[in-house]
The first five atom37 places (N, CA, C, CB, O) and aatype in JSON, in Angstrom:
{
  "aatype": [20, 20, 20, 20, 20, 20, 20, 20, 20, 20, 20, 20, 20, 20, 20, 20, 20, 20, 20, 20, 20, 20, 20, 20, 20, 20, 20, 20, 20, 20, 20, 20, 20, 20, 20, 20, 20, 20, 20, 20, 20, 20, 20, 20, 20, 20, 20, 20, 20, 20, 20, 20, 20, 20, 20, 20, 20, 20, 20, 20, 20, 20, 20, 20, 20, 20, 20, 20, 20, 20, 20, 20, 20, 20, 20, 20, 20, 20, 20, 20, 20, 20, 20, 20, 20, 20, 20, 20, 20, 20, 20, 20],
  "atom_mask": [
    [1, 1, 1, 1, 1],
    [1, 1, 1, 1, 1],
    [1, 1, 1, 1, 1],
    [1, 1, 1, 1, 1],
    [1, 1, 1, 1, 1],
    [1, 1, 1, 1, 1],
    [1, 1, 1, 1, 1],
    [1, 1, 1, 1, 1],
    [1, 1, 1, 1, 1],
    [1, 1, 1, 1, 1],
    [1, 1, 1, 1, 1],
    [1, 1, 1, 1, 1],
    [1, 1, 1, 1, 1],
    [1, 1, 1, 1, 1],
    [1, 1, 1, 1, 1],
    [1, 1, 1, 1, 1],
    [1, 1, 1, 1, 1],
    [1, 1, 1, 1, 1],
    [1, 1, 1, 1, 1],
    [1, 1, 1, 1, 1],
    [1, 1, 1, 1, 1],
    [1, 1, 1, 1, 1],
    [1, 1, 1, 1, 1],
    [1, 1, 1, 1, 1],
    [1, 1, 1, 1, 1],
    [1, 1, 1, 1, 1],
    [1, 1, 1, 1, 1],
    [1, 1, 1, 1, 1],
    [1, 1, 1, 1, 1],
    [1, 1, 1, 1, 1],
    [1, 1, 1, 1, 1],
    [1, 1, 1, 1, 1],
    [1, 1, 1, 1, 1],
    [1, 1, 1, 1, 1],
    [1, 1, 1, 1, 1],
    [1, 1, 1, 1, 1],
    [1, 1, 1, 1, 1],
    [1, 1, 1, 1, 1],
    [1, 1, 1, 1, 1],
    [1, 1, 1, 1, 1],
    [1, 1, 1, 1, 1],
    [1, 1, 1, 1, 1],
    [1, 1, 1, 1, 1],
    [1, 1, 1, 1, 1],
    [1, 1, 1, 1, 1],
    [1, 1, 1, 1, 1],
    [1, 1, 1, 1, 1],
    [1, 1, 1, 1, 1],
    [1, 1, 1, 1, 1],
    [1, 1, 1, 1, 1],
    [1, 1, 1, 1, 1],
    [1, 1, 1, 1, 1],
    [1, 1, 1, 1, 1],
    [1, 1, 1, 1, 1],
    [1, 1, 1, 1, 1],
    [1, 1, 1, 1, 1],
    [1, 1, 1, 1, 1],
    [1, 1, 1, 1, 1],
    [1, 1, 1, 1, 1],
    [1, 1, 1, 1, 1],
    [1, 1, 1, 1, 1],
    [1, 1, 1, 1, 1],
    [1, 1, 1, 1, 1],
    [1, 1, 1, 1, 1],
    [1, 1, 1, 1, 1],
    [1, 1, 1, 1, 1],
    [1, 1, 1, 1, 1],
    [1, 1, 1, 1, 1],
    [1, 1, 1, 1, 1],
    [1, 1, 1, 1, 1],
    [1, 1, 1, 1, 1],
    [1, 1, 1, 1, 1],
    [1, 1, 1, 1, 1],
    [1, 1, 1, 1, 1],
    [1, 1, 1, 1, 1],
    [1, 1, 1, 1, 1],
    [1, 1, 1, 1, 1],
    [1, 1, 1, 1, 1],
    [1, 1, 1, 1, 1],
    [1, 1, 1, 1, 1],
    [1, 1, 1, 1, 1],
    [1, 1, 1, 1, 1],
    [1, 1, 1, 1, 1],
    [1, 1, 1, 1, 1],
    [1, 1, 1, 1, 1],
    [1, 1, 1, 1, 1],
    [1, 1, 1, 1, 1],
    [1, 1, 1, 1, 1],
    [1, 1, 1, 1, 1],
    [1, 1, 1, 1, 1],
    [1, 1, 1, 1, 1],
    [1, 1, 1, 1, 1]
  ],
  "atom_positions": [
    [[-289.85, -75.95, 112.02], [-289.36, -77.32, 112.13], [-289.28, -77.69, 113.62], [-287.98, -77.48, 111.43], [-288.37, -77.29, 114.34]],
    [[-290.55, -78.69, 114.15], [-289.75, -79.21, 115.47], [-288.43, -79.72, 115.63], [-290.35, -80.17, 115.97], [-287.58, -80.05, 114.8]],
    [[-288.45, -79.7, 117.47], [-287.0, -79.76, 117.61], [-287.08, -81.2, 117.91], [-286.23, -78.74, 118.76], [-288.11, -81.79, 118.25]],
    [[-285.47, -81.87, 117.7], [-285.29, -83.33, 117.69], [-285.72, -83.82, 119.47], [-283.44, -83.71, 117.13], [-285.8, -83.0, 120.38]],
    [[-285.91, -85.03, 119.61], [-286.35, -85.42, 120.96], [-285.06, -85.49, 121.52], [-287.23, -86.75, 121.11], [-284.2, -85.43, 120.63]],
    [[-284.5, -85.62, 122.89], [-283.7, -86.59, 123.2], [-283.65, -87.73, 124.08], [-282.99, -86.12, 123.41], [-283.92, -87.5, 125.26]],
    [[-283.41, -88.73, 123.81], [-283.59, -90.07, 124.62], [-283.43, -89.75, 125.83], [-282.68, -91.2, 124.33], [-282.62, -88.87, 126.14]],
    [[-284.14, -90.36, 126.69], [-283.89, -90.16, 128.1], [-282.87, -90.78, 128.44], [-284.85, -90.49, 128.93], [-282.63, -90.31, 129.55]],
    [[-282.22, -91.42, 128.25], [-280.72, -92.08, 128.71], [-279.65, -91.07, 128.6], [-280.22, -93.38, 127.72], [-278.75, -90.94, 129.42]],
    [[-279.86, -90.2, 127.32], [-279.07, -89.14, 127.32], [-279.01, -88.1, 128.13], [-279.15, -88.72, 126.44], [-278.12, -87.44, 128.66]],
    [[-280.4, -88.1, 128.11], [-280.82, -86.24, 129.75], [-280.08, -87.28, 130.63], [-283.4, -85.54, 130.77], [-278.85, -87.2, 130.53]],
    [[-280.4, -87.94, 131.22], [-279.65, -88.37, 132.71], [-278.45, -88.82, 132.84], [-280.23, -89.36, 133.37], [-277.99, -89.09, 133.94]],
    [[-277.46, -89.01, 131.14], [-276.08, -88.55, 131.64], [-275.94, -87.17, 131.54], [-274.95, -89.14, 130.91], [-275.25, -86.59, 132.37]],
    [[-276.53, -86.54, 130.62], [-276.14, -84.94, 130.72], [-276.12, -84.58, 131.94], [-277.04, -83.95, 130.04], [-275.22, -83.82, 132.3]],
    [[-277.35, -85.12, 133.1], [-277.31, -84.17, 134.34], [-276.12, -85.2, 135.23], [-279.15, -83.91, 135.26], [-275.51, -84.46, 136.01]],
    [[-275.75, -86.27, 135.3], [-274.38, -86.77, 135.83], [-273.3, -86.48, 135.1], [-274.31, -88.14, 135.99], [-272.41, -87.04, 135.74]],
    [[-272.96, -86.13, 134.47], [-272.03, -85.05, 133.31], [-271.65, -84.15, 134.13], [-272.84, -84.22, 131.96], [-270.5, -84.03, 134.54]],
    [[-273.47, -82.8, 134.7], [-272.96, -81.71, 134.68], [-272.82, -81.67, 136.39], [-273.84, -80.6, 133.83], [-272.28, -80.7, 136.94]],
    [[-273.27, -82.65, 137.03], [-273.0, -82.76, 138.76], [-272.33, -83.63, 139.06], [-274.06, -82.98, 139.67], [-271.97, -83.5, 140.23]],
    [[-271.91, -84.57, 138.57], [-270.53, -84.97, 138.75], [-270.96, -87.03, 139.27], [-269.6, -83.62, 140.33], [-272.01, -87.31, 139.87]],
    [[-269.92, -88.09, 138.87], [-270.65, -89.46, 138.98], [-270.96, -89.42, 140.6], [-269.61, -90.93, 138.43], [-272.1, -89.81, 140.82]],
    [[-270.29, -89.08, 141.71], [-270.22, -89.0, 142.99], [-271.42, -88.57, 143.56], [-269.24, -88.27, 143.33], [-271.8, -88.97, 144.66]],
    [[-272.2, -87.58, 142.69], [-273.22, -87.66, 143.02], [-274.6, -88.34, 141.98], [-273.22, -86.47, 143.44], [-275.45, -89.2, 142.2]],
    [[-274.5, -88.03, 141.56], [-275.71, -88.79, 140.71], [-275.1, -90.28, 139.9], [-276.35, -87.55, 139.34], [-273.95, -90.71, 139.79]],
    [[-276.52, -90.84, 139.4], [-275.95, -92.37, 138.61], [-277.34, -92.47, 138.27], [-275.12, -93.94, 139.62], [-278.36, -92.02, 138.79]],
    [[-277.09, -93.28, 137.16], [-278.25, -93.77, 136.26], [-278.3, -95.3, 135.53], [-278.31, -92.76, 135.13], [-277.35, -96.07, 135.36]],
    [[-279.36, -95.43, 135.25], [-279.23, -97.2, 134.74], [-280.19, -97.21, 133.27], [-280.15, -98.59, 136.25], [-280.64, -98.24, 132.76]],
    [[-280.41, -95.57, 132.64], [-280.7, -95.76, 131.34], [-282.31, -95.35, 131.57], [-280.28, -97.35, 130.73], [-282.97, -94.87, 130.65]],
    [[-282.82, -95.56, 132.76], [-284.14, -95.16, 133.2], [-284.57, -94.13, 134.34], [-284.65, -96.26, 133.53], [-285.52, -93.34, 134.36]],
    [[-283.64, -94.37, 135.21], [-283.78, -93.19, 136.48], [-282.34, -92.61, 136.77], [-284.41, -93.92, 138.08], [-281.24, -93.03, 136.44]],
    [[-282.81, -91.25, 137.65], [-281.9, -90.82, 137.89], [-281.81, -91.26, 139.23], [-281.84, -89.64, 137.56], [-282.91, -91.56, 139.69]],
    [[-280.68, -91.42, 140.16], [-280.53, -91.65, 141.36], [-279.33, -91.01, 141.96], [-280.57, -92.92, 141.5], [-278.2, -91.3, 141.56]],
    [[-279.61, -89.82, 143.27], [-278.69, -89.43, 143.46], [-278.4, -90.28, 144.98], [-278.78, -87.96, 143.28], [-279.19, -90.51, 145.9]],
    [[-276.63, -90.72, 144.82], [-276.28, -91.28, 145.91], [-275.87, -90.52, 147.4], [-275.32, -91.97, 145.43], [-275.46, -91.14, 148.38]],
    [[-276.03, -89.39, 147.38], [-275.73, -88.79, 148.44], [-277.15, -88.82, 149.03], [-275.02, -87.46, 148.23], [-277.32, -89.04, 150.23]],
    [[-277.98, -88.65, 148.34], [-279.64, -88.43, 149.3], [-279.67, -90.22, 149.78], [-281.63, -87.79, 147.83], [-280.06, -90.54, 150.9]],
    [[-279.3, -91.07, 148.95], [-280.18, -92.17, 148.56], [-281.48, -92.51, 147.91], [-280.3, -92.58, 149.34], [-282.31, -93.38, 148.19]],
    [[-281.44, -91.83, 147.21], [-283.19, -91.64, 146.87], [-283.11, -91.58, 145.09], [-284.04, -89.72, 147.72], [-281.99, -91.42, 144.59]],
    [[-284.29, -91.72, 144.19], [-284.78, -91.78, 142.9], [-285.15, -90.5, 142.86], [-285.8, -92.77, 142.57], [-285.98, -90.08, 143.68]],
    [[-284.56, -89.65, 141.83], [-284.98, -88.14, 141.59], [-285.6, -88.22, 140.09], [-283.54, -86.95, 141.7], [-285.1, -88.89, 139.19]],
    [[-286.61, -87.53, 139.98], [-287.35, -87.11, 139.02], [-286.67, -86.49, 138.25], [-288.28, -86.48, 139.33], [-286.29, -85.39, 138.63]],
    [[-286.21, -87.02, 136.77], [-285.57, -86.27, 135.79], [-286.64, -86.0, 134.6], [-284.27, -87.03, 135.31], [-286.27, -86.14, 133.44]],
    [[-287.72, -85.68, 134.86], [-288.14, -85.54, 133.73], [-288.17, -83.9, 133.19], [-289.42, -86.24, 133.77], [-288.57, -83.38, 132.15]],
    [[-287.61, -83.44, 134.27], [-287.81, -81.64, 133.58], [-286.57, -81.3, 134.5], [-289.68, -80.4, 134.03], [-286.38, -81.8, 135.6]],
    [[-285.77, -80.38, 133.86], [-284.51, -79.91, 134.35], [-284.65, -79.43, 135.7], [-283.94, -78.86, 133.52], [-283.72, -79.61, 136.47]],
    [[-285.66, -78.87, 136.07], [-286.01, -77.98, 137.09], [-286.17, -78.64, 138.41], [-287.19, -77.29, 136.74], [-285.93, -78.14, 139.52]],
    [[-286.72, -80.12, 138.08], [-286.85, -81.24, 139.03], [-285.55, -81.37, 139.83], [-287.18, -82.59, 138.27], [-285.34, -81.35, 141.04]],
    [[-284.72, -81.53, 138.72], [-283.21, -81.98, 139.26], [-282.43, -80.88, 140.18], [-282.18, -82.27, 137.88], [-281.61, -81.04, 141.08]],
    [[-283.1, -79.48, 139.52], [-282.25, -78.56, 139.99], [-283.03, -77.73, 141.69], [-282.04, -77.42, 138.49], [-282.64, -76.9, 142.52]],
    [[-284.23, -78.55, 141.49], [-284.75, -78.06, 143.28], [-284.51, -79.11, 144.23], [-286.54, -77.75, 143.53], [-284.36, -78.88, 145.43]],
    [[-284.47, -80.66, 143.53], [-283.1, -81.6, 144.29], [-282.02, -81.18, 144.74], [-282.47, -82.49, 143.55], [-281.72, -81.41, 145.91]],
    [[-281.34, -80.58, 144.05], [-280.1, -80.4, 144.33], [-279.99, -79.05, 145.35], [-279.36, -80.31, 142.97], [-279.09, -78.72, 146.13]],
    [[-280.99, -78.57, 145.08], [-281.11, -77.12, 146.11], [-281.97, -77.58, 147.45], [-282.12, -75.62, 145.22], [-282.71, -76.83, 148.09]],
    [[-281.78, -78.62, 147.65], [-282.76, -79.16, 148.96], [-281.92, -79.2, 149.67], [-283.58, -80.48, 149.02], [-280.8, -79.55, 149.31]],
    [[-282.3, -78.77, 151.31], [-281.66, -78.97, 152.3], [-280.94, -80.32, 152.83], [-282.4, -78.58, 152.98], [-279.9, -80.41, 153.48]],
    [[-281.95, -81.55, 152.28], [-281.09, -82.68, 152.84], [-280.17, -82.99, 151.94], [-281.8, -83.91, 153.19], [-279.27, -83.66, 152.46]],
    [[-280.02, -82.8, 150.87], [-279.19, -83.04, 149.73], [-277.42, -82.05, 150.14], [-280.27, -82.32, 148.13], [-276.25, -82.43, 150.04]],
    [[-277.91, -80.97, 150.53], [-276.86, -80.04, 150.74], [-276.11, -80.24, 152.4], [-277.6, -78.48, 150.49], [-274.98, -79.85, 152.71]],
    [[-276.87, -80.8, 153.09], [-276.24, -81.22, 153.88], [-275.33, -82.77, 153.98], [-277.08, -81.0, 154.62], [-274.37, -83.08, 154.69]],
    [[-275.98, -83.4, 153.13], [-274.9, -84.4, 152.33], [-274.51, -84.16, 152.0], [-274.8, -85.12, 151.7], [-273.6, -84.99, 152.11]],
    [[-274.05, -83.19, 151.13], [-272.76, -83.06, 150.56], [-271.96, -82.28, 151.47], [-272.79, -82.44, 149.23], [-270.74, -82.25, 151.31]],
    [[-272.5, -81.65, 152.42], [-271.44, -80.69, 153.62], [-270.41, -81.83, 154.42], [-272.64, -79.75, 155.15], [-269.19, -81.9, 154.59]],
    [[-271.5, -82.61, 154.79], [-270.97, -84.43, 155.68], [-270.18, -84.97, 154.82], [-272.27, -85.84, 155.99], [-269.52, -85.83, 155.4]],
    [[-269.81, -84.88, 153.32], [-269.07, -85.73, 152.68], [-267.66, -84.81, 152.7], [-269.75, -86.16, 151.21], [-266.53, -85.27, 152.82]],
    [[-267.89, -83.88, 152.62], [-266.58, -82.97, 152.33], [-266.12, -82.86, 154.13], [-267.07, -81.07, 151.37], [-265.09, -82.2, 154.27]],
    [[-266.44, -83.14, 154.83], [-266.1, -82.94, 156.46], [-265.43, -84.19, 156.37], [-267.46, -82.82, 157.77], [-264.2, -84.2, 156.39]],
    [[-266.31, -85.59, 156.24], [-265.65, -87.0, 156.53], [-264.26, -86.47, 155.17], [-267.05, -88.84, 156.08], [-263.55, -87.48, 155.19]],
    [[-263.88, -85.9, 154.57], [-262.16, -85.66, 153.62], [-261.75, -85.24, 154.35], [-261.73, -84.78, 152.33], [-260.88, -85.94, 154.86]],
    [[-262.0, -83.74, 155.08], [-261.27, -83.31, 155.65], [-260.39, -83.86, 156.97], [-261.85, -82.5, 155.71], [-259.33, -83.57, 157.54]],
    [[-261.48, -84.84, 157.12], [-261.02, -85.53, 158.7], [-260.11, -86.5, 158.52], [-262.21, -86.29, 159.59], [-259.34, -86.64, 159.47]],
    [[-259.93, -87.36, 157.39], [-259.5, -88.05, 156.7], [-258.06, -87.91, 156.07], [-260.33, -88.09, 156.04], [-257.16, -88.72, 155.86]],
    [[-258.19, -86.74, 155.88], [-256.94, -85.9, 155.14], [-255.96, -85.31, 156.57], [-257.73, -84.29, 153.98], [-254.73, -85.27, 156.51]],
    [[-256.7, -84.9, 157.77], [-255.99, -84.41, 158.92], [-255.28, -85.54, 159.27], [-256.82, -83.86, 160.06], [-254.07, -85.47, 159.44]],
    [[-256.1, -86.93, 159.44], [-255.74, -87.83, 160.07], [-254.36, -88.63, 159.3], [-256.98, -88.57, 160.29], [-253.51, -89.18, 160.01]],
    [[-254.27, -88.61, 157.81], [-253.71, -88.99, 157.05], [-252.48, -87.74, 157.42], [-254.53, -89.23, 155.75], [-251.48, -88.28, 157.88]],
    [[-252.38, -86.75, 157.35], [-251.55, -85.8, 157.49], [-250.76, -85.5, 159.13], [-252.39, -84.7, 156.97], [-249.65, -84.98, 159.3]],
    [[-251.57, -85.91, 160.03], [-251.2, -86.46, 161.22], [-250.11, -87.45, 161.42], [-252.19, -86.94, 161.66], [-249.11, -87.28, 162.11]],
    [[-250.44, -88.59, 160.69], [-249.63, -89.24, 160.77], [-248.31, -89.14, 160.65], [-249.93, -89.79, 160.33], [-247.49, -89.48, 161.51]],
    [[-247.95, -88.44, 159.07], [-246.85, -88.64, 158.54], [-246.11, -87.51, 158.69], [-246.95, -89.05, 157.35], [-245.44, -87.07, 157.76]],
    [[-246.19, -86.87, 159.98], [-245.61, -85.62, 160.5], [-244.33, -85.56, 159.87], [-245.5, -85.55, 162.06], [-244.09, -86.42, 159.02]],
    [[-243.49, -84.74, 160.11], [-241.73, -84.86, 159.65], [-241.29, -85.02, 160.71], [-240.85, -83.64, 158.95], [-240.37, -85.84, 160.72]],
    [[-241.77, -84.17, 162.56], [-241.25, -84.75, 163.56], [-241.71, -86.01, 164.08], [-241.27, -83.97, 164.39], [-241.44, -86.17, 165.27]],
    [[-242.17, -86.72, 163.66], [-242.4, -88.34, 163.65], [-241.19, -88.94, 163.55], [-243.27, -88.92, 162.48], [-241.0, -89.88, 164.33]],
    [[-240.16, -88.59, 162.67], [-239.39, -89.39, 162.04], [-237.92, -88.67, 162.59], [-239.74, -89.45, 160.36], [-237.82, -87.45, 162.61]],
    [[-236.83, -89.52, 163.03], [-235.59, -88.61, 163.42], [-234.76, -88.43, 162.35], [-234.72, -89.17, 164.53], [-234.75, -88.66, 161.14]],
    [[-234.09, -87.94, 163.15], [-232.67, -86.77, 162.15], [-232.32, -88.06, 161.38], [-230.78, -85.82, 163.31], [-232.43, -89.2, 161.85]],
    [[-231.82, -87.7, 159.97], [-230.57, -88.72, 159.56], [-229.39, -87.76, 159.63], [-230.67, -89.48, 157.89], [-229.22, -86.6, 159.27]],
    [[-228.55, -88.78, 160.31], [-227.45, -88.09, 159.74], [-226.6, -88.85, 158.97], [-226.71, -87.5, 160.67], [-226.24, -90.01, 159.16]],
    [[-226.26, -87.95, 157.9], [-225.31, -88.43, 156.59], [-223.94, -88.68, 156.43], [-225.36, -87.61, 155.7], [-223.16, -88.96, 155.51]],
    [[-223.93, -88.46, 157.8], [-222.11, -88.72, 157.96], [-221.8, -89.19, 158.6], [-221.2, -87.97, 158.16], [-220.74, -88.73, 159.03]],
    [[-222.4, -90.79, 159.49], [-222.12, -91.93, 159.39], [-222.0, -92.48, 158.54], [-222.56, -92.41, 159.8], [-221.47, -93.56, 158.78]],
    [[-222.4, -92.19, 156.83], [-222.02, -93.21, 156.1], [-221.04, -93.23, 156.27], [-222.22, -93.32, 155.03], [-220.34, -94.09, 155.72]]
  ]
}
């Protein structure tokens, strides 16, 4: 018994499913990953998966997780605890 087809709308959420919306997105016809900027070939799993093992791809995602971290220092910078002085509770 052949095996059932599956719609291509379905493979290209399965592979934004299994890599996450941040990086990939689809419109029912292509796959498009937003970290490259670019239209990736989903027609065979293998396509997707030597995308994703590409150097410019992996260095986008290194640059995305750096711009958090910097983000998160800077955010964490701010709201030091010695920023802010003593209360004291017994002036009320």
């Amino acid at each position: 018994m052949p095996k059932a087809k599956t719609s291509k709308a379905f493979k290209l959420k399965h592979y934004i499913s299994q890599y996450g919306e941040k990086v990939f997105s689809t419109d029912g016809e292509i796959l498009y990953c937003k970290i490259c900027d670019v239209r990736v070939g989903a027609e065979r799993k293998s396509s997707v998966g030597q995308h994703v093992n590409r150097e410019k791809h992996k260095r986008g995602l290194q640059r995305i997780q750096d711009e958090k971290q910097v983000v998160q220092q800077m955010l964490l910078g701010q709201a030091c605890p010695s920023d802010f002085p003593p209360q004291n509770s017994a002036k009320l």
